[in-house]
C-alpha positions as CSV (number, residue, x, y, z in Angstrom):
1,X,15.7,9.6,14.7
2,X,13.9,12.1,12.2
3,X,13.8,11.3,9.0
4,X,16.9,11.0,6.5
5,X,18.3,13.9,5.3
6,X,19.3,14.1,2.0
7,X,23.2,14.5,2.8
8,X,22.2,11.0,5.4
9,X,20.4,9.4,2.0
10,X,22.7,9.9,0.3
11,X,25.5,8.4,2.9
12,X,23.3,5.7,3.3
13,X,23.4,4.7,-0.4
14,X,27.1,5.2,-0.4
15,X,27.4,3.0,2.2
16,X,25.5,0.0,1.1
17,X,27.4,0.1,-2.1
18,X,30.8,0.6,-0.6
19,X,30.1,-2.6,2.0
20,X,28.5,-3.9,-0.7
21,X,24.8,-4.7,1.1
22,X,21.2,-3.3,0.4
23,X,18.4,-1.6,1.9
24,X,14.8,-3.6,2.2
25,X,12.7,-0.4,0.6
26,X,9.4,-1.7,2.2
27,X,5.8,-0.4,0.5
28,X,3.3,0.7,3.3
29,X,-0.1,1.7,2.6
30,X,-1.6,2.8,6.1
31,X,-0.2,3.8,9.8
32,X,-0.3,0.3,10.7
33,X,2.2,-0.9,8.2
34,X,4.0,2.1,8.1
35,X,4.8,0.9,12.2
36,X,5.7,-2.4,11.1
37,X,8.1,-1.3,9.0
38,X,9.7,0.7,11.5
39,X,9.9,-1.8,14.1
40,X,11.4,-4.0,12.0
41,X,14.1,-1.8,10.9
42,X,14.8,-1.1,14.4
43,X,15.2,-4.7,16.0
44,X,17.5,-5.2,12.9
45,X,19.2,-2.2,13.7
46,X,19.2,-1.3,10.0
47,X,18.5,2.0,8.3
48,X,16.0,1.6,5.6
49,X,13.4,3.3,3.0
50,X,10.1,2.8,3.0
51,X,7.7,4.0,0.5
52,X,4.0,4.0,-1.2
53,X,3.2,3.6,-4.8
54,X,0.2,5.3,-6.5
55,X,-2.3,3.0,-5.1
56,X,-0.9,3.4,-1.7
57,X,-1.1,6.7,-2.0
58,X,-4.5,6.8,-3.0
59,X,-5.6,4.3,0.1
60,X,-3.5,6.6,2.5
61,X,-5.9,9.8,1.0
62,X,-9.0,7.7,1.8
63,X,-10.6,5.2,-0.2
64,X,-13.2,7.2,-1.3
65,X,-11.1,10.2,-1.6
66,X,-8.0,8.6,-3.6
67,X,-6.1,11.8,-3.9
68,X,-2.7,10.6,-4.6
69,X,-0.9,13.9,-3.0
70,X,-3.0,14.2,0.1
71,X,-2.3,11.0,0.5
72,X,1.8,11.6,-0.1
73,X,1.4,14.7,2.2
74,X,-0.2,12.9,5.0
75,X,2.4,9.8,4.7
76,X,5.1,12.1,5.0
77,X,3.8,14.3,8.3
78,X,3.2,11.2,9.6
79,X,6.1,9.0,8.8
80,X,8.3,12.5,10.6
81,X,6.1,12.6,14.0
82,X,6.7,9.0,14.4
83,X,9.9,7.9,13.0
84,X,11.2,10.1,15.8
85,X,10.8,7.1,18.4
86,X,13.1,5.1,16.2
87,X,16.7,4.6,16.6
88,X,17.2,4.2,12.7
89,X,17.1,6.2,10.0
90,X,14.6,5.8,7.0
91,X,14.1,7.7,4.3
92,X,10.7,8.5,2.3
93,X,10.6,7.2,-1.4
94,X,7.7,6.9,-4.0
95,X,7.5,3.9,-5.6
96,X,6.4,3.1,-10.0
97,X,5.1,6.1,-11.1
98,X,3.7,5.6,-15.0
99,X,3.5,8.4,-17.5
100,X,-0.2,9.0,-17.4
101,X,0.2,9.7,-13.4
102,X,3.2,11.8,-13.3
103,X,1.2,14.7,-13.2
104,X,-0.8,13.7,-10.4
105,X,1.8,12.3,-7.9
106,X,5.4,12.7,-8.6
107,X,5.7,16.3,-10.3
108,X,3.1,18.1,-7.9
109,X,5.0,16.1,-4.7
110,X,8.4,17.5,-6.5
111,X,7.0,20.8,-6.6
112,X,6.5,21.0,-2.7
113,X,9.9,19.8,-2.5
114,X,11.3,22.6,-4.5
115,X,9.0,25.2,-2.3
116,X,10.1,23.6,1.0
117,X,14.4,23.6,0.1
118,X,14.0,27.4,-1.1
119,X,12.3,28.1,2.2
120,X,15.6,26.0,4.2
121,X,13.9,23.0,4.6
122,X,14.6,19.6,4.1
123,X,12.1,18.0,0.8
124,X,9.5,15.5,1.8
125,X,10.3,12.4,0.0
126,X,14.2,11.6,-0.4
127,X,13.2,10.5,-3.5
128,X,10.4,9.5,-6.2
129,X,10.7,7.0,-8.9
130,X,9.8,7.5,-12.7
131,X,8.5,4.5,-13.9
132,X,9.1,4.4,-18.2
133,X,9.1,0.8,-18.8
134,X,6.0,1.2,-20.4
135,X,7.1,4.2,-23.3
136,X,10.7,3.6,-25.5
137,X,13.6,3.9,-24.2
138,X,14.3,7.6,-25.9
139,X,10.9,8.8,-24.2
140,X,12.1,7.1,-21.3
141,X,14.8,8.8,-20.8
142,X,13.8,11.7,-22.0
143,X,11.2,12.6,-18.9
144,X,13.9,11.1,-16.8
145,X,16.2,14.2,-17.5
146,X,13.3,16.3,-17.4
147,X,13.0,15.2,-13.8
148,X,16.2,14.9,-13.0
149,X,16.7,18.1,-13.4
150,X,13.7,19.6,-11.0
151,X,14.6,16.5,-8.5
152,X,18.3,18.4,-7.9
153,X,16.7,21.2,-7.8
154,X,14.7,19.7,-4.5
155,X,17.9,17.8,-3.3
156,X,16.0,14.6,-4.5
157,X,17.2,11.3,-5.8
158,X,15.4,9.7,-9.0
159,X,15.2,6.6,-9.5
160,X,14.1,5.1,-12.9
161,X,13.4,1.9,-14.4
162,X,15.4,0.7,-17.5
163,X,13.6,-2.4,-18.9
164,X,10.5,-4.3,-18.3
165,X,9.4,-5.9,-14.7
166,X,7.4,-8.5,-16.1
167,X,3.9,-9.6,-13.3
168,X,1.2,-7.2,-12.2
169,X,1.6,-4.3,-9.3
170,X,-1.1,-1.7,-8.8
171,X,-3.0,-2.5,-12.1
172,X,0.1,-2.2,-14.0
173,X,0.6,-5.5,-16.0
174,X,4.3,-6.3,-17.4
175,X,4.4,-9.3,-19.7
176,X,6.5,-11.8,-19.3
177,X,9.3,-12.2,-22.3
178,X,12.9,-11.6,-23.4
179,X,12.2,-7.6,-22.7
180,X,12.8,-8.5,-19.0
181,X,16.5,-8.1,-19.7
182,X,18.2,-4.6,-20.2
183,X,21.5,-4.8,-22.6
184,X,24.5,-2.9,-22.1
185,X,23.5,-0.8,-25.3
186,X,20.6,0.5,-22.9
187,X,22.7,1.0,-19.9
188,X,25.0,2.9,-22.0
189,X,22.1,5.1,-23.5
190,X,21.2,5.9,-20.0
191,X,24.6,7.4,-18.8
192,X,24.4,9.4,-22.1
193,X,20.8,11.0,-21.0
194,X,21.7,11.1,-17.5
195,X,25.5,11.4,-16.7
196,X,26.4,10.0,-14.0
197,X,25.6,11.7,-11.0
198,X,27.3,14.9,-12.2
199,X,23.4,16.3,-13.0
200,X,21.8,15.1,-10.3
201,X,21.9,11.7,-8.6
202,X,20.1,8.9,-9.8
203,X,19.0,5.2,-9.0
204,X,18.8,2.4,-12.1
205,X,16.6,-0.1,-11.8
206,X,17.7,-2.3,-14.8
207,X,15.6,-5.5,-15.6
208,X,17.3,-8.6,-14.9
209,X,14.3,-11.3,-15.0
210,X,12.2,-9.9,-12.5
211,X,8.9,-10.2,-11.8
212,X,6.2,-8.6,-9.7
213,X,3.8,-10.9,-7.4
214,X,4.2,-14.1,-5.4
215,X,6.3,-17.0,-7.0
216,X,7.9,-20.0,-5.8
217,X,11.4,-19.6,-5.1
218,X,13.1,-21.1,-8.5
219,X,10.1,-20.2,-10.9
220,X,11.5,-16.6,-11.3
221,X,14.6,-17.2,-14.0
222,X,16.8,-13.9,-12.9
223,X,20.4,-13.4,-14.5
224,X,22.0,-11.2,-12.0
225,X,24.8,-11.2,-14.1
226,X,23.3,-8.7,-16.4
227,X,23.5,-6.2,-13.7
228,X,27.9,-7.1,-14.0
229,X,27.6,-6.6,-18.2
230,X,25.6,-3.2,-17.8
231,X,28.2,-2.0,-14.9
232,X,30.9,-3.1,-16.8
233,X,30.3,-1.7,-20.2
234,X,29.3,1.7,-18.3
235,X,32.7,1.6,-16.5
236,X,34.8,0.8,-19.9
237,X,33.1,3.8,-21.5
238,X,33.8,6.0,-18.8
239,X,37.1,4.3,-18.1
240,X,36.7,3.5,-14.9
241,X,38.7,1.3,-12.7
242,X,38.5,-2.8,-13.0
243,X,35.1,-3.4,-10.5
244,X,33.7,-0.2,-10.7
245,X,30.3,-0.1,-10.2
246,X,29.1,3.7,-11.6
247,X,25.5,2.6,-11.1
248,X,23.1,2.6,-7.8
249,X,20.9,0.0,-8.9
250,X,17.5,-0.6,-7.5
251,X,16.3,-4.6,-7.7
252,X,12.4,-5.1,-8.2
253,X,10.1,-8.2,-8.4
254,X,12.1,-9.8,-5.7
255,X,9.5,-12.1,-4.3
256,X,10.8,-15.7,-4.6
257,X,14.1,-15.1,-5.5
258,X,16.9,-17.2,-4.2
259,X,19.2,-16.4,-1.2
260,X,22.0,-16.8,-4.1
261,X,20.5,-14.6,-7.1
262,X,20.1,-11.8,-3.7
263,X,23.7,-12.3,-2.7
264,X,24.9,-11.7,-6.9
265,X,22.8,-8.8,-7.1
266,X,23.7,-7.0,-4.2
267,X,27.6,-7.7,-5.2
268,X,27.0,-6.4,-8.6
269,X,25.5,-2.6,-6.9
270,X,21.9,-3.2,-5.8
271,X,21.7,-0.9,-3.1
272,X,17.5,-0.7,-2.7
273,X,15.4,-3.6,-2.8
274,X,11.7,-3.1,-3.3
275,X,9.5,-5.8,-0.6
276,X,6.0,-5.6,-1.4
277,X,4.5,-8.9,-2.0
278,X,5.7,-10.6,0.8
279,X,5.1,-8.2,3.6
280,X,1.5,-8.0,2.5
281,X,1.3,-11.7,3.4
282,X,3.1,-11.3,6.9
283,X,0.9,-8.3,7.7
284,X,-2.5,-9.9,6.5
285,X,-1.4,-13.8,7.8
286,X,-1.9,-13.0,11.6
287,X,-5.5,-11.7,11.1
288,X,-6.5,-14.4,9.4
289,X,-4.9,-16.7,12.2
290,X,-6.6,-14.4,14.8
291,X,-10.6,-14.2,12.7
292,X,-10.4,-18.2,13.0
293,X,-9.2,-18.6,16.1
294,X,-11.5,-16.5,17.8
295,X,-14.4,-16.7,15.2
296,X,-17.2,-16.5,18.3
297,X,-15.5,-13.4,19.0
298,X,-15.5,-11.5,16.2
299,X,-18.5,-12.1,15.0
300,X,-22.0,-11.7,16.8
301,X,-23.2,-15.3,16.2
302,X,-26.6,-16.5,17.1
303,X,-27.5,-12.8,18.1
304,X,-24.8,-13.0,20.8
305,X,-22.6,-10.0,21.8
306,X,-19.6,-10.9,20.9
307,X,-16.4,-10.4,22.7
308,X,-15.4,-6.8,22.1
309,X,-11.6,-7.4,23.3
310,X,-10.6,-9.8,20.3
311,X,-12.6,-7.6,17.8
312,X,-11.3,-4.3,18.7
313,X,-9.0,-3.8,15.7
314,X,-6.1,-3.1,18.0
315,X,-6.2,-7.1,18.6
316,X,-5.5,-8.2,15.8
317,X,-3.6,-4.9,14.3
318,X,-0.9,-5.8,16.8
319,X,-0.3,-9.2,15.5
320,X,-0.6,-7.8,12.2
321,X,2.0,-5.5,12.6
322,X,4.3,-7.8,14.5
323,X,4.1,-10.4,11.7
324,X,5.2,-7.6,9.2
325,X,7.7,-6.4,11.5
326,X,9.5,-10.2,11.7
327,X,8.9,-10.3,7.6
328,X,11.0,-6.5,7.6
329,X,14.0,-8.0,9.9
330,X,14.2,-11.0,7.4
331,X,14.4,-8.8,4.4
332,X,17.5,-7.0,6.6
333,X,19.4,-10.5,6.8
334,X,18.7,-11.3,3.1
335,X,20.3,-8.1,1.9
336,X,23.0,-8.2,4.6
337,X,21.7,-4.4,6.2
338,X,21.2,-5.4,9.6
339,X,23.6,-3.7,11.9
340,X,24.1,-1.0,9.5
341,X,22.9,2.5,10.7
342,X,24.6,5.8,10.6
């Protein structure tokens, strides 16, 4: 199927809150991962989102070229040819964007956006993520209305980040202490800056914990229930219903979480959950499977030749991909999507 409009996004995201399951939102840096993804969507019959961050973007431009919107522009062109052959939906999405980059990924990407929906097309990215857990929370939130504001415009969805993800992704180094938790008083704060979907739709990523980068499962102390104290306290303000759950809400630094923390999160209105970390290993595992296996192969030892079918990168890119693809369908089961598709 093409890629996800933004009225099918936006479904999507209704969906997964109103049957109370998330979407895997898997970071690609290349074609080959990009496939991956898509295939393992597809054999969990699950829509999804997959997206780059700044350094995939760069990688995705050429890594001696590491222009961040070429690289977004060529991702997107891409992602629509291909995605075609998939009986899924996904939708495009840019993943932790800091302040000092804004100006060289998300705003110039937006832009296009803004130029393509005047012209009656659909934007290129669904939606792009301001990442402000580096600045206060006023400055946060500040830019995030800014953007908010130019992302209706493009019939995109922001999503931000409320709090710290403590860990290390794309150079970007989070410590690891009590600012890991966002407090009603800041979920409230937000809904003030923002509304609440009356100025343009948003996604939260509140803090709860997390952390970026590989962990054993149990060494990452998350307290899902924050995510029920900041929904709650936004839905007594509002006066909303008993259960409501106002925010979308975006979980990060999921990599060794347990089955259990998952399952509480996604109950209390994660709808997107970022997989990095792990798919990076299920990708890169097979290679290194395939180099050892067939070392005599892939390499010219002794001045030999070599065997040219188990070094042609196609070898061990399908494995690759394959392993990623399994890795995809097992983020699907841990966030209950599979089965889901519009």
């Amino acid at each position: 199927m093409p890629i996800a409009t933004p009225e099918i996004y936006a479904e999507m995201l209704d969906k997964a809150k109103r049957d109370s399951f998330a979407f895997p939102a898997i970071n690609v840096s290349s074609s080959q991962t990009l496939n991956a993804a898509l295939a393992g969507f597809a054999e969990a019959e699950s829509d999804g989102i997959i997206q780059i961050s700044t350094g995939g973007a760069e990688y995705l431009s050429g890594p001696t070229v590491k222009n961040m919107v070429a690289g977004s522009l060529a991702f997107a062109a891409y992602a629509a040819e291909v995605a075609k052959s998939y009986p899924i939906h996904v939708a495009l999405h840019t993943d932790h964007c800091p302040k000092d980059k804004l100006d060289g990924f998300v705003r110039p990407l937006v832009a296009a956006s803004v130029e393509r929906v005047k012209n009656g097309q659909d934007p290129l990215f669904q939606s792009h993520m301001w990442d402000g857990s580096a600045v206060p929370l006023d400055e946060n939130l500040k830019i995030a209305a800014e953007l908010l504001e130019q992302c209706a415009a493009a019939r995109i969805i922001l999503e931000i980040e409320v709090g710290v993800v403590g860990g290390e992704e794309d150079g970007i180094v989070g410590e690891i202490n009590e600012k890991l938790y966002t407090t009603p008083e800041d979920a409230l704060a937000t809904v003030e800056a923002l509304g609440i979907g009356d100025r343009g739709r948003y996604m939260t990523a509140l803090t709860f914990g997390n952390v970026h980068g590989a962990y054993k499962p149990g060494h990452v102390k998350l307290r899902p229930e924050i995510l029920k104290s900041a929904q709650e306290a936004v839905a007594s303000k509002l006066g909303l219903e008993d259960g409501a759950r106002p925010f979308d809400l975006v979980f990060h630094g999921g990599s060794g979480s347990l089955p259990e923390e998952i399952a509480a999160a996604v109950d209390y209105g994660v709808v997107k959950m970022n997989v990095d970390t792990d798919t990076q290993y299920a990708f890169t595992r097979p290679v290194a499977k395939h180099m050892f296996n067939h070392y005599d192969g892939v390499l010219k030892v002794d001045g030999e030749v070599g065997n040219k079918k188990q070094y042609d990168p196609r070898s061990w890119g399908k494995a690759a991909e394959a392993g990623m693809a399994a890795r995809v369908l097992q983020a699907c089961q841990d966030l209950r999507s599979t089965g889901h598709t519009l």
